[in-house]
C-alpha positions in Angstrom: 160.8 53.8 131.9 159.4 53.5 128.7 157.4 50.7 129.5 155.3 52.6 132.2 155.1 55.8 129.8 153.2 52.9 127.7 151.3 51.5 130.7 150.1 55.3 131.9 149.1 56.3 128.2 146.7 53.3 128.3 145.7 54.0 131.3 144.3 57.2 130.3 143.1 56.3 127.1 139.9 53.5 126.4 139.0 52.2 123.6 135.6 52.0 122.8 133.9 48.7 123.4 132.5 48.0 120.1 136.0 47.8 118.9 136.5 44.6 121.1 135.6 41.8 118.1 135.2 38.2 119.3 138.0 37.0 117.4 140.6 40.2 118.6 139.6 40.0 122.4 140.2 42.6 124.9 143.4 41.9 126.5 145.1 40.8 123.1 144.3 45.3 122.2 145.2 45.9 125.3 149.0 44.2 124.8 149.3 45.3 121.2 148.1 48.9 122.6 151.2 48.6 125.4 153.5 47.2 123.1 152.7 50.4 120.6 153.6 52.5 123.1 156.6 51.0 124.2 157.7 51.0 120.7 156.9 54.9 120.0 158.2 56.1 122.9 161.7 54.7 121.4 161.0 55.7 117.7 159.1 59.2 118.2 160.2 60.9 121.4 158.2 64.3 121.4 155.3 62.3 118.6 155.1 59.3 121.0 151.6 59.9 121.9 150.3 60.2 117.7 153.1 57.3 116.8 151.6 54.9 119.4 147.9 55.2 117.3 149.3 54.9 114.4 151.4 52.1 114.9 148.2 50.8 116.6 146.8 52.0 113.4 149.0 49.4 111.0 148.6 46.3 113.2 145.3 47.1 113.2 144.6 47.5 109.6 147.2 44.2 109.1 144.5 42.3 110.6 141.1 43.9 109.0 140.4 45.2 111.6 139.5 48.3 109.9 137.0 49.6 112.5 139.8 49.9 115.0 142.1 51.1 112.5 140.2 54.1 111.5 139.4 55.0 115.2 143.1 55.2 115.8 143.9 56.5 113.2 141.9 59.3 113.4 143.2 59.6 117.3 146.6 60.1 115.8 145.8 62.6 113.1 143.7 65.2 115.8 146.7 65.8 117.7 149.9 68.0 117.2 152.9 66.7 115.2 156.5 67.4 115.6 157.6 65.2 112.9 156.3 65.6 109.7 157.6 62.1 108.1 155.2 60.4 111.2 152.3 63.0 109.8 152.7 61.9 106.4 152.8 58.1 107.1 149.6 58.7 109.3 147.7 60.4 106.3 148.7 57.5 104.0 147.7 55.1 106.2 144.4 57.4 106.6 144.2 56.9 102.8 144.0 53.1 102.9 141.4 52.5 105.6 139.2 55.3 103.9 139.7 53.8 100.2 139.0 50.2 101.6 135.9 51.8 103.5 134.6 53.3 99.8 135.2 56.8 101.6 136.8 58.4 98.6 136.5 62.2 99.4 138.2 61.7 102.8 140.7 59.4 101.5 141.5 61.7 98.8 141.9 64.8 101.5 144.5 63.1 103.5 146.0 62.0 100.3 146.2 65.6 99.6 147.8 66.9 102.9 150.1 64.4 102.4 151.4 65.3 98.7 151.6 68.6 100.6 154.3 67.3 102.5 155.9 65.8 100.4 156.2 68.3 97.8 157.5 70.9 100.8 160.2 68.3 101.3 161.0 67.6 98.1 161.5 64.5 98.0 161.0 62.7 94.6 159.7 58.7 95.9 157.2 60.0 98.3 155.8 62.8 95.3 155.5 59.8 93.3 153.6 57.1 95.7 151.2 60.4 96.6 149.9 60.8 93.0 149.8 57.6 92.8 147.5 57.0 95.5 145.1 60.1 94.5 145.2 58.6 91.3 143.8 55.4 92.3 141.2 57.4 94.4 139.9 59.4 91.6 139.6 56.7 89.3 137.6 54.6 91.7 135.4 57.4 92.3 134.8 57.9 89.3 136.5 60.4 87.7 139.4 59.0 85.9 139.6 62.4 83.9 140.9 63.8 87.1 143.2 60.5 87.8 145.2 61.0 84.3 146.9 64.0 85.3 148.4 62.8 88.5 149.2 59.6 87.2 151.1 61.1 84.2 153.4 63.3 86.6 153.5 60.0 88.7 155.1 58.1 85.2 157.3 61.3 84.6 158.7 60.8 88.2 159.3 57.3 88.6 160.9 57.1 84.9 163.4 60.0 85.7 164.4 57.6 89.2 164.1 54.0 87.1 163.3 52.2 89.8 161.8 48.9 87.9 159.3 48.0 90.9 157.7 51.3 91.9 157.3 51.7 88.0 155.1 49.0 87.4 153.4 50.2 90.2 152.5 53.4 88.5 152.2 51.5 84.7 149.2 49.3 86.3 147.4 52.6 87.8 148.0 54.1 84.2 146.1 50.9 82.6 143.1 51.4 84.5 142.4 54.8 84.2 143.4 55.0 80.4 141.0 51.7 79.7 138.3 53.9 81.9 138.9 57.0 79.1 138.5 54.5 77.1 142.5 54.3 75.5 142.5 50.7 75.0 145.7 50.3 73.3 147.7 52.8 75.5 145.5 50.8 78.7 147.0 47.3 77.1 150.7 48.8 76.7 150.8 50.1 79.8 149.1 47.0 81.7 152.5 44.9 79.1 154.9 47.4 80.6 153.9 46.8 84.1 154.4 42.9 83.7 157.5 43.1 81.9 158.9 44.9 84.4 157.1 42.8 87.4 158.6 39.8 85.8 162.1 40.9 85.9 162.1 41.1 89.8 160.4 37.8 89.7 157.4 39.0 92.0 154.5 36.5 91.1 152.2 38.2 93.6 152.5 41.6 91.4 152.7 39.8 88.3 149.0 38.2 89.1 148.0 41.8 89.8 149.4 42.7 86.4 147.5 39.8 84.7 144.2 41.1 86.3 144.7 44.4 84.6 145.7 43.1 81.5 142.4 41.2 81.7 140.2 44.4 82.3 141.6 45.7 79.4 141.1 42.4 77.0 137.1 42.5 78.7 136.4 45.5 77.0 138.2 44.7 74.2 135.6 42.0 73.5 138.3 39.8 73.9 136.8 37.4 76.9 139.0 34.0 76.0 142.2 35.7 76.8 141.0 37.9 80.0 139.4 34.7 81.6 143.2 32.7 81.0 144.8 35.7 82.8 142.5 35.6 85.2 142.9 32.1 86.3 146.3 32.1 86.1 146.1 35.0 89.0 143.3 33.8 91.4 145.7 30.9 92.7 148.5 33.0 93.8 146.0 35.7 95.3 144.3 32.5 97.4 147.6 31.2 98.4 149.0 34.5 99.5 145.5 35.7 101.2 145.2 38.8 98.9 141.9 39.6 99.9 141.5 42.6 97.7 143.2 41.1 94.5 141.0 38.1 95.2 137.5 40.0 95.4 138.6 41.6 92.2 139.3 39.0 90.3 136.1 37.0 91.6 134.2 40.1 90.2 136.0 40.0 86.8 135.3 36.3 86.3 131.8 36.9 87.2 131.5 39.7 84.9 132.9 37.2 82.1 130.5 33.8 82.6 127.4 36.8 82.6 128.5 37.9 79.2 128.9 34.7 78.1 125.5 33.2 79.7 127.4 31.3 82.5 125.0 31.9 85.2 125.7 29.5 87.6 129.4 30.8 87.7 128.8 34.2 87.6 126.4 34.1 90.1 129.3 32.2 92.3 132.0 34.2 91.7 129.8 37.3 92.5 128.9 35.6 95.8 132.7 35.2 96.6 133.8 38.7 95.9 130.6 39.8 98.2 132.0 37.6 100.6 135.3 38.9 100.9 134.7 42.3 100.5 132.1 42.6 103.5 135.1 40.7 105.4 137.5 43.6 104.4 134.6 46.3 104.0 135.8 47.0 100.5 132.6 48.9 99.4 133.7 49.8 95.6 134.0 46.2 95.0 131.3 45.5 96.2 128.9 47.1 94.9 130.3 46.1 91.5 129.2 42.6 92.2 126.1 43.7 93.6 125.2 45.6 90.4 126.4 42.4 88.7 124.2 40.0 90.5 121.2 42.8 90.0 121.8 42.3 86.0 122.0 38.3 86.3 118.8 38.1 88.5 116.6 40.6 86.1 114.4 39.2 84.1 114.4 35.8 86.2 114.6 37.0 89.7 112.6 40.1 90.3 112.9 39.8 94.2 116.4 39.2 94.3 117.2 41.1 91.6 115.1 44.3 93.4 117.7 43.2 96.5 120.6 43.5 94.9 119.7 47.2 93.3 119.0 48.5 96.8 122.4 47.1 98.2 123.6 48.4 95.1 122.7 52.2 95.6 123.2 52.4 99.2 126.7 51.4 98.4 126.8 54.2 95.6 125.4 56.5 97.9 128.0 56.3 100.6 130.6 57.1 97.7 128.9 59.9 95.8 127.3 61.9 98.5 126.7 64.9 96.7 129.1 66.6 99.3 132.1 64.3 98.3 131.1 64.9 94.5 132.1 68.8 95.6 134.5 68.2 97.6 136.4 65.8 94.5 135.7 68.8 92.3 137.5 71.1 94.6 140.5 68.7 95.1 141.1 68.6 91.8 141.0 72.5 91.3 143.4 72.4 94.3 145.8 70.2 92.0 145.4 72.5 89.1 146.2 75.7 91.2 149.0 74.3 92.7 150.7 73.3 89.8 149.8 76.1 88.1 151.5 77.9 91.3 154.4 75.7 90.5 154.2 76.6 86.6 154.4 80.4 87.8 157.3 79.7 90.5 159.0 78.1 87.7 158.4 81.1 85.5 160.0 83.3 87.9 162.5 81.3 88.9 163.8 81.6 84.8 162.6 85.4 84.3 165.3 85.9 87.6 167.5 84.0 85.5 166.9 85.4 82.8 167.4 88.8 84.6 170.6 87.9 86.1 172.1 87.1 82.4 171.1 90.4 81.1 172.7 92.4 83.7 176.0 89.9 83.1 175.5 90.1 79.4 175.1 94.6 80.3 178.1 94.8 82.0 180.1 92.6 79.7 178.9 95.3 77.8 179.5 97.8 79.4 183.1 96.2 80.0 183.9 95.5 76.0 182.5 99.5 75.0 185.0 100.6 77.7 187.7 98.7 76.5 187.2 99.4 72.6 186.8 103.0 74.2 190.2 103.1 75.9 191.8 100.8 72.6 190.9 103.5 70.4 192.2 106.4 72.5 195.4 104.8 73.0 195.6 104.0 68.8 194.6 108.2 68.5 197.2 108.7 71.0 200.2 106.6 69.1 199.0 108.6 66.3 199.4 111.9 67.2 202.7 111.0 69.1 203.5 109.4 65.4 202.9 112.5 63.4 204.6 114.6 66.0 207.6 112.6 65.8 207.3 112.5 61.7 207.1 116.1 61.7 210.1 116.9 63.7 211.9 114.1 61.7 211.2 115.4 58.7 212.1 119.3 60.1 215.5 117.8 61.1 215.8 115.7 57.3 215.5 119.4 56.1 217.8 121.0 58.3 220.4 118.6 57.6 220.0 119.0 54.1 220.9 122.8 54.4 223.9 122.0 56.5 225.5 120.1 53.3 224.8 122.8 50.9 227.2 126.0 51.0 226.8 127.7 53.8 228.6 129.9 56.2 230.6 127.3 58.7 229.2 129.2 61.6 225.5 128.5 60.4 226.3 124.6 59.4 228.1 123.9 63.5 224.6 125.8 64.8 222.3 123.4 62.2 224.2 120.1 63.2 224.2 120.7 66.4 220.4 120.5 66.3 220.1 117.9 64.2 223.1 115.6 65.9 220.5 114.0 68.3 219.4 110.5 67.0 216.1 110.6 64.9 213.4 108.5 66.5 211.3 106.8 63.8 208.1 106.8 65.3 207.0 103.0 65.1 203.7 102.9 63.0 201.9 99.4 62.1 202.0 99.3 58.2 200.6 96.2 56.5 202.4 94.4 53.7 200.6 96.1 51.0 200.9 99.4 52.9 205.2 99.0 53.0 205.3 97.8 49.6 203.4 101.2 48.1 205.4 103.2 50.9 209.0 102.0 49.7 207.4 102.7 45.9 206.8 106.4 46.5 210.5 106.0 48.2 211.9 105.0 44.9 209.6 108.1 43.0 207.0 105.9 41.6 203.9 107.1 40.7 200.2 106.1 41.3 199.8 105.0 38.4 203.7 103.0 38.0 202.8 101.7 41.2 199.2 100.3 40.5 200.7 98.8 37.0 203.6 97.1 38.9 201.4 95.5 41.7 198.1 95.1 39.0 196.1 96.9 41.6 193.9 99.9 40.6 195.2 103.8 40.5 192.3 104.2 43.3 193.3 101.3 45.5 197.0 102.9 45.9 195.2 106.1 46.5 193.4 104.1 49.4 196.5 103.0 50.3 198.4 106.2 50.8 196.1 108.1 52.5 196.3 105.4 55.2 199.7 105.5 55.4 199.2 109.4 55.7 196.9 109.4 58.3 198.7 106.6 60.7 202.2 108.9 59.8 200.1 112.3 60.0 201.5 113.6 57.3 199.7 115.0 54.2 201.5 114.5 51.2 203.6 112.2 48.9 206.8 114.0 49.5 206.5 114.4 52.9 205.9 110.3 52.9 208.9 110.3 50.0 211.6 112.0 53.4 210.1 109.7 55.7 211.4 106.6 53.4 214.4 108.3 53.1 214.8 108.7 57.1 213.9 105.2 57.2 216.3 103.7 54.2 219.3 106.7 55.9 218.9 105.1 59.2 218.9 101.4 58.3 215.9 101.1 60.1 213.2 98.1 59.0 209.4 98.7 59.2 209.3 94.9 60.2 212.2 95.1 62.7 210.8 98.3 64.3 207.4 97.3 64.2 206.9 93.4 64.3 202.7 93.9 64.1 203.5 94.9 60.9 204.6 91.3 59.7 
């Protein structure tokens, strides 16, 4: 079934014939095209249509076929997409044909949509690998002002997931824009870091990428020896594992090194074999670095050749900084700014809600605590007022039983006990030490002053003293206080025992 769902889709569906290369004939597209199919109907369901192109797409691009690439490429990305993942690997596809093609502004747009999607998701790797890539877009186009700020979140990201390989990555992105701003050391650090780290996993093909950074960064340092030893030690491994781009790179940076040092004969090869390779893999950017490389070797000796070499030279430039794409740049990167300012302001509310929230906890804790001391306090006036009530009619029955011992008509004395037999109730009232000790003082007769001499406190602290103890009894004088003790001492009763706050 799947098979003729593959077979009808390329029935419907021809490729154009200048797509057809000598060396990629017909029926070979025509069986990679089927097996695509087959192959997305299986993987994509509702997206098989879009996930045939693009997987069309990647073979395509796998074998420089960029032509073909881009045109399906571009099939895949017109159409409706169910699943965003297949949307975002189509867009970063997008961005390596265009960046290989020298078209910056659209590589830089579908690099764009798809840091879109990736930030909607929210998913940390892809965020990363997205700045990454408009990073590298920025700085090859020339504005590596623009470059630093996504490569800086890019650093932030892959440091907080340490994952040793994708770090490099993003340290060997960091040395070339910092060495275009002109931050040599930070560009040399950064281009250590990445090999450090690329040497740990053992991955020699990365490692000669590393050593080709390193060495754009020891060119402009003046220091040529050293870049051109780094460079040879890469060129093998990018040969041997048919790096095309690495290679046409590091052709360009050797060439770049024998013109300095008045090598023309090299130079003018290893301009020749970057040329070479990059019309094979239409890598324009590199290219027209060489070209302007064999324009300054030629001048002055050349004219002819030389004037060949400048015209190559701007039409190259002038497919990659159309004035439209030099607008278009400058509005991507306002696009970044907005958004994360967008994000800065999402953040920002996101803590002022916080923020919010604690205040109204923090109110109604409060709110809570002002009730509570509220209620505390009543109950304290409360205990006090039953106190002094219970003082006062302790201290109306101390008197009434003192009458009933003096001399008094039998008749009166039985009708005075009889009142009085109830059991007093000592109201229990929370003294402190110093509070008991001046109490049971007064008990004995002391006075102010005796007291304050026997405890070597001041007249005016017992003073303080009592007039606590009269408020918390709600009585108002010394002799009043002087019954209570007695009521207290009469009824065995302990301030401690009756009270145990007290201790």
């Amino acid at each position: 079934m799947s098979k003729l769902v593959a077979l009808l889709l390329l029935s419907f569906i021809e490729l154009p014939q200048e797509l057809y290369l000598q060396n990629c004939p017909k029926d070979v597209v025509d069986s990679v095209y089927m097996e695509c199919g087959i192959q997305a109907e299986a993987e994509y369901d509702s997206d098989s249509q879009p996930g045939t192109d693009y997987l069309m797409a990647d073979w395509a691009f796998g074998e420089n076929l960029l032509d073909l690439s881009e045109y399906c490429i571009n099939r895949a990305l017109s159409g409706e997409f169910y699943d965003e993942n297949l949307k975002a690997d189509c867009l970063s596809l997008a961005v390596s044909i265009f960046r290989l093609k020298g078209e910056f502004t659209r590589a830089i747009g579908c690099a764009e949509e798809c840091l879109l999607i990736d930030r909607s998701q929210g998913n940390p790797e892809n965020i990363s690998s997205s700045l990454n890539n408009i990073a590298g877009l920025y700085l090859m186009s020339g504005n590596p002002q623009a470059a630093k700020k996504y490569i800086d979140e890019a650093l932030d990201i892959e440091r907080g997931l340490k994952r040793s390989s994708y770090l490099a990555i993003r340290y060997g992105v960091a040395s070339e824009i910092y060495l275009k701003l002109g931050e040599l050391e930070k560009a040399l650090s950064y281009a250590d870091e990445a090999f450090s780290l690329d040497s740990l996993n053992n991955n020699t093909v990365k490692m000669a990428v590393r050593r080709s950074q390193k060495a754009a960064v020891l060119m402009e340092m003046g220091k040529d020896r050293a870049a051109e030893f780094e460079l040879e030690k890469a060129l093998p491994v990018f040969l041997e594992k048919n790096n095309q781009n690495s290679s046409s790179i590091t052709y360009v940076q050797l060439g770049e090194i024998a013109a300095r040092n008045n090598n023309y004969n090299e130079a003018e090869h290893s301009f020749n074999e970057a040329i070479k390779i990059c019309k094979s893999i239409n890598h324009i950017y590199m290219e027209s670095r060489a070209r302007k490389g064999l324009y300054n070797l030629y001048k002055g000796t050349d004219n002819a050749e030389a004037l060949h070499q400048l015209e190559e030279y701007v039409e190259l430039q002038k497919i990659m900084h159309d004035e439209k794409s030099t607008e278009l740049l400058q509005s991507f990167s306002v696009k970044y700014d907005v958004l994360k300012k967008e994000q800065s302001i999402a953040m920002q509310k996101g803590k002022i809600r916080w923020q919010n929230t604690m205040l109204s906890i923090l109110i109604v804790l409060l709110i809570l605590i002002s009730a509570l001391l509220y209620m505390s306090r009543k109950a304290i006036k409360v205990t006090k007022q039953k106190n002094a009530i219970l003082a006062k009619a302790n201290l109306d029955k101390d008197r009434l039983f003192a009458i009933a011992q003096s001399n008094i008509p039998k008749e009166v004395k039985d009708e005075i006990l009889s009142i009085t037999g109830s059991p007093i109730e000592v109201p229990k009232v929370k003294m402190t030490p110093r509070e008991q000790e001046i109490a049971g003082l007064c008990a004995k007769g002391l006075l102010n002053k005796e007291i304050a001499e026997k405890l070597n406190i001041s007249q005016r602290t017992v003073e303080v003293h009592k007039n606590n103890i009269f408020k918390k009894l709600g009585i108002n004088n010394t002799v009043e206080l002087v019954r209570y003790m007695q009521i207290i001492m009469r009824e065995g009763s302990n301030l401690d025992e009756k009270n145990p706050d007290n201790a």
